[in-house]
C-alpha positions as CSV (number, residue, x, y, z in Angstrom):
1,X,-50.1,10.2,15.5
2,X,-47.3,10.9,13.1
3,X,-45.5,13.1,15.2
4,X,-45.5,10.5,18.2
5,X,-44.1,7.9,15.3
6,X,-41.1,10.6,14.8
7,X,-40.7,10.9,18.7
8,X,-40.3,7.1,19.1
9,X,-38.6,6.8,16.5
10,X,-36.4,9.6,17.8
11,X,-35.9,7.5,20.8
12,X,-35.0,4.6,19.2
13,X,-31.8,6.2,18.1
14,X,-30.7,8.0,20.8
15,X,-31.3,4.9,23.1
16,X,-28.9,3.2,20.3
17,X,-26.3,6.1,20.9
18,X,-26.4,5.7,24.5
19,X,-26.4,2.4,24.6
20,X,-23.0,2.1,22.4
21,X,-21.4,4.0,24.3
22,X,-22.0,3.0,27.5
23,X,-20.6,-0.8,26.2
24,X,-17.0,0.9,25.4
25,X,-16.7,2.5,28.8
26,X,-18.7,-0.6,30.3
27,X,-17.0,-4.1,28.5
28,X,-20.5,-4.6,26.6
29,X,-22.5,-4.3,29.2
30,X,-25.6,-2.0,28.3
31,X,-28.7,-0.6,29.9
32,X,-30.8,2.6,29.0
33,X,-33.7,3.5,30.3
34,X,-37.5,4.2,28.1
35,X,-40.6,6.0,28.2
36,X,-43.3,3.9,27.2
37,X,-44.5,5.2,23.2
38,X,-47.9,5.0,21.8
39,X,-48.4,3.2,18.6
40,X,-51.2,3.8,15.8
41,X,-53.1,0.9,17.4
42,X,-52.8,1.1,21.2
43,X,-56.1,0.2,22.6
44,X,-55.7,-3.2,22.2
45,X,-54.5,-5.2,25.9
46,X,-51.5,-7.0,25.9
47,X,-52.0,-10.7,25.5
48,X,-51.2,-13.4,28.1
49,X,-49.7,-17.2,26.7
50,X,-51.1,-18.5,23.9
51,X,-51.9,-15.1,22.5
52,X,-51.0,-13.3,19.2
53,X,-47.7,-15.1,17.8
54,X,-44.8,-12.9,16.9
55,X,-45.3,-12.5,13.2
56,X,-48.8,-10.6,14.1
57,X,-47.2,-8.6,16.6
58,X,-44.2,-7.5,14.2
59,X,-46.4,-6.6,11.6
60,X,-48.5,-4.4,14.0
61,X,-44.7,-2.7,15.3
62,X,-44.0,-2.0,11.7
63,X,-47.1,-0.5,10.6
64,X,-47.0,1.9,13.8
65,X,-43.8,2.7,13.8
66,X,-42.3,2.5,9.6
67,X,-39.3,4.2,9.9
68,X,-38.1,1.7,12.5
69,X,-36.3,-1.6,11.0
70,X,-38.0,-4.2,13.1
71,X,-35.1,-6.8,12.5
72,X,-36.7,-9.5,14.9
73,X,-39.8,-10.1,17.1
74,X,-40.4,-13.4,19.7
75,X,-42.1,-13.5,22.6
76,X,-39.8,-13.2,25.6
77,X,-39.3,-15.7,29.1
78,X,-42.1,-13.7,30.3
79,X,-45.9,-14.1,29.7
80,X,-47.5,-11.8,26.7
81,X,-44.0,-9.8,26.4
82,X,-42.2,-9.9,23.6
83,X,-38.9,-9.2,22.6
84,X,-38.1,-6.7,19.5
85,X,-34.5,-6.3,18.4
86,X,-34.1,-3.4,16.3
87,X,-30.3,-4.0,14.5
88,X,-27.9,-4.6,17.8
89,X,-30.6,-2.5,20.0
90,X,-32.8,-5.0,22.1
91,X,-36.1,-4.0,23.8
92,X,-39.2,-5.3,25.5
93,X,-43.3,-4.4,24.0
94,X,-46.7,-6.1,24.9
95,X,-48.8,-7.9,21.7
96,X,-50.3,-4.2,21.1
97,X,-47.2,-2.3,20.6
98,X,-48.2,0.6,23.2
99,X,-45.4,0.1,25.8
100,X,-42.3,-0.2,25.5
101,X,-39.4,-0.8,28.1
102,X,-35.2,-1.2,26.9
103,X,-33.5,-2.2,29.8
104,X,-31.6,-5.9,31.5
105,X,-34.1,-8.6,31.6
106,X,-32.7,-10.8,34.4
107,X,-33.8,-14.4,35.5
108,X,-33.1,-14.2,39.2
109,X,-33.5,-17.9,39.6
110,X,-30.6,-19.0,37.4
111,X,-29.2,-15.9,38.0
112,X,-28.8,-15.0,33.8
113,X,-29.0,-11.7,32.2
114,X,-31.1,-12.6,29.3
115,X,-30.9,-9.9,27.8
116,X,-26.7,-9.4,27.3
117,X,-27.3,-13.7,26.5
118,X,-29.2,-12.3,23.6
119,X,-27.0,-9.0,22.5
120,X,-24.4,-11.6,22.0
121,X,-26.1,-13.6,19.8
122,X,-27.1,-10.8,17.1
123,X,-23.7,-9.1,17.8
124,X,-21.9,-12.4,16.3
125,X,-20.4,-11.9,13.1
126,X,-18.7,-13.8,9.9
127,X,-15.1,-14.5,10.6
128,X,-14.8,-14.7,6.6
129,X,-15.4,-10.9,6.6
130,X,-12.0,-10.3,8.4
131,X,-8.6,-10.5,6.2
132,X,-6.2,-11.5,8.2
133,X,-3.5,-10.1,5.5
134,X,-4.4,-6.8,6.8
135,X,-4.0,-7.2,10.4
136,X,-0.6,-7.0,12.6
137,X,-0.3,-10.9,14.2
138,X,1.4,-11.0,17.3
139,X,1.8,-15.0,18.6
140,X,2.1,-15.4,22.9
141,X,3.3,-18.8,23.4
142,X,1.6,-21.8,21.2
143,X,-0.6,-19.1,19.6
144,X,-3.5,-21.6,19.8
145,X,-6.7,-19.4,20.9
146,X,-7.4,-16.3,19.1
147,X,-8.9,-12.8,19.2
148,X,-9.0,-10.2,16.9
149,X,-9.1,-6.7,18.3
150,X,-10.0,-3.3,16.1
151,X,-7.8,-0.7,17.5
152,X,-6.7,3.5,16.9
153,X,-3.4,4.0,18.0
154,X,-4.4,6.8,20.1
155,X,-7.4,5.6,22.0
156,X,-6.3,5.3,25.6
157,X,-8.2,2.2,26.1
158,X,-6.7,0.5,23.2
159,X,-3.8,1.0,25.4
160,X,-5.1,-0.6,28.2
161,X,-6.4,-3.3,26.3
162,X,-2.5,-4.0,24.7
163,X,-1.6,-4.0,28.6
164,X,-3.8,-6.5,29.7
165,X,-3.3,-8.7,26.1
166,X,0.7,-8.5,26.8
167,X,-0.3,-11.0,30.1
168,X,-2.2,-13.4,28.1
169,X,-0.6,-16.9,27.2
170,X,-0.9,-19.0,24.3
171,X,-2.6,-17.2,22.0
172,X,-2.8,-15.4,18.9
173,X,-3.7,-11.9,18.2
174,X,-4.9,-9.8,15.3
175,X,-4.9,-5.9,15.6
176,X,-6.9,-4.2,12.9
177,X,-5.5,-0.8,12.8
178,X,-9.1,1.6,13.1
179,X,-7.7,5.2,13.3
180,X,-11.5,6.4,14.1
181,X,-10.2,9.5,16.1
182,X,-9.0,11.7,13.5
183,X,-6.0,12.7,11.3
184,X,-3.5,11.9,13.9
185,X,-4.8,8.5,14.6
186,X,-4.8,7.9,10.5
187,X,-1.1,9.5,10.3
188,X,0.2,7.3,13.3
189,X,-1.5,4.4,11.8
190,X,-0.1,5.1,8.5
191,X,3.2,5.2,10.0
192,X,2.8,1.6,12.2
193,X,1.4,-0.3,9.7
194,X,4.6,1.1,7.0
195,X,7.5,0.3,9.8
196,X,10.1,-2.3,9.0
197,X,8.6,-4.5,12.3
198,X,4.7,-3.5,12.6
199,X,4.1,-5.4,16.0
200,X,7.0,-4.0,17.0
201,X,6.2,0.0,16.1
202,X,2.4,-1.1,17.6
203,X,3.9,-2.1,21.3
204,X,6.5,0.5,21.5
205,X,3.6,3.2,21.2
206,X,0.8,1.5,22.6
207,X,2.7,-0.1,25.9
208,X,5.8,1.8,25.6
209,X,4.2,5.3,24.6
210,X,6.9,6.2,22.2
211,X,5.7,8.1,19.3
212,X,5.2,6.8,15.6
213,X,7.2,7.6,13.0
214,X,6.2,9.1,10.0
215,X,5.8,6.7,7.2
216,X,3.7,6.1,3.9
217,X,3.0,3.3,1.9
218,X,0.5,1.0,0.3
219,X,-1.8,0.0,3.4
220,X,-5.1,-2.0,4.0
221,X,-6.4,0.8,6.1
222,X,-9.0,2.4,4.6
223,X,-10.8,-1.1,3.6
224,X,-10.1,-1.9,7.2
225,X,-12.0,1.2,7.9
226,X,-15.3,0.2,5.5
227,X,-15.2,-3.6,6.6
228,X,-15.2,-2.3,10.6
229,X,-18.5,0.1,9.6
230,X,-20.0,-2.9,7.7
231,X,-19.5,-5.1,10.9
232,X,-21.7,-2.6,12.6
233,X,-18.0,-1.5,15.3
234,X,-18.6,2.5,16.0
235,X,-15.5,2.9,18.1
236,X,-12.6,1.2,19.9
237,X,-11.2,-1.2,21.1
238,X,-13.6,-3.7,20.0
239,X,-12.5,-7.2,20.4
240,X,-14.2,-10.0,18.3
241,X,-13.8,-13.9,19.8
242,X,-12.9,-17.1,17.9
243,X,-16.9,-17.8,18.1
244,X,-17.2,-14.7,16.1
245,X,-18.9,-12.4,19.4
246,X,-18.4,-8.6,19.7
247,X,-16.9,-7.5,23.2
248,X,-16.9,-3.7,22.8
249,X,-14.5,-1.5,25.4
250,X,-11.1,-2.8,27.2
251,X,-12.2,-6.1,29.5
252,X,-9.9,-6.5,32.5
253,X,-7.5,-10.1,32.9
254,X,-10.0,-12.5,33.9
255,X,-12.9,-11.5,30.9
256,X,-10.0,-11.7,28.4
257,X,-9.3,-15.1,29.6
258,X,-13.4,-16.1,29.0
259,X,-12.6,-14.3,25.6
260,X,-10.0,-16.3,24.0
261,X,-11.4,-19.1,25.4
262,X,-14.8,-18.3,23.1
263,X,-13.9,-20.6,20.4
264,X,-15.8,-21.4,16.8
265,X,-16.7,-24.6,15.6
266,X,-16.1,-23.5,11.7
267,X,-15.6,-20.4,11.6
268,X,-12.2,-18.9,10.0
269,X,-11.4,-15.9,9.1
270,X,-9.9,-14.6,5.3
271,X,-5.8,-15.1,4.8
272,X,-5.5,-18.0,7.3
273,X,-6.4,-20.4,9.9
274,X,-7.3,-19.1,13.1
């Protein structure tokens, strides 16, 4: 039994790995198929409504499976499912643990993708964890909605994204410079964030494709770099709305407009008013 605990959990993370990547390349949008695992207790049927609540059944999924961080368990829109989120990983398991399918869950009659509804909702984070002091602020018209985008100067779908966001109308944008891609992207970020006109250094290489020029100075870099891990962002671009929701990958026109319209009731972000 121990070794089908390692397997599953085994899964777990490479379903997590896939599953990240597939939202840059796909604007969020994840899937990943799953082999059913066995748990320690698996002979038990799963229950039908009004069965085991969720506390039981997350108490079973942690004893069977310990080295897995069980973050939530509910029962799901269908009868004696439930749904298990395991950090920003979502996934489907009957009251006994034994199957296990990760995957969309769709409701065809209001035509909803519960499941992306939910990865939204755990994916939100604290605006007061972003400093705005450390970000480059470009204002399009009235600069009244906002999004803040993490970015590596030589990710070519950050540059795809800066083409899209150079459309966009009244609104305000942060770039978080995130040179994830190695010493280049840290040396070209280095050299943007030191220029005598930052947005201007970050357009003329991302739209433009002129090359940075060396620079050095004091730079908020490397705490962008730990507050982007702590927010749980792997890779770029990764845009974060006004209602504080992660949208990983480069969304074409019409998402971007959904995007900034996204807005907080309270939430603001460090250095500033959004």
């Amino acid at each position: 039994m121990v070794n089908k605990r390692k397997w599953f959990e085994t899964l777990v993370l490479a379903l997590a790995v896939l599953v990240g990547s597939s939202a840059m390349a796909a604007d969020g949008r994840t899937a990943g198929p799953g082999s059913p695992a066995k748990a320690a207790n698996s002979t038990k049927p799963a229950v039908k409504e009004g069965g085991e609540s969720a506390e039981v059944v997350k108490k079973r999924l942690q004893e069977a499976y310990p080295n897995t961080p069980f973050t939530e368990v509910r029962p799901a829109e269908i009868s004696g499912i439930y749904e298990i989120v395991m950090g920003r990983n979502i996934a489907y398991t009957d009251s006994g643990g034994r199957y296990f399918f990760f995957g969309q869950l769709m409701d065809m009659k209001t035509q909803r993708n519960l499941t992306t509804e939910r990865s939204g909702e755990i994916s939100r984070v604290d605006l007061k964890d972003l400093r705005l002091e450390d970000a480059i602020k470009s204002v399009k018209g009235d600069g009244s909605r906002v999004l803040y985008v993490f970015a590596d100067p030589n990710c070519g779908y950050c540059k795809q994204l800066e083409k899209t966001l150079a459309g966009v109308t009244n609104a305000t944008i942060y770039t978080f410079l995130f040179p994830v891609l190695g010493e280049k992207s840290m040396k070209d970020a280095q050299g943007i964030w030191c220029a005598p006109n930052r947005e201007k250094a970050w357009m003329d290489h991302m739209v433009s494709g002129m090359p940075v020029a060396e620079a050095s100075c004091s730079n908020p870099i490397a705490r962008t770099l730990q507050i982007g891990q702590q927010l749980g962002i792997s890779g770029t671009p990764t845009v974060i709305t006004a209602a504080g929701r992660l949208a990983p990958g480069a969304p074409p026109a019409d998402r971007i407009e959904a995007l900034l319209n996204d807005v907080a009731s309270s939430r603001v972000a460090k250095g500033g008013q959004q």
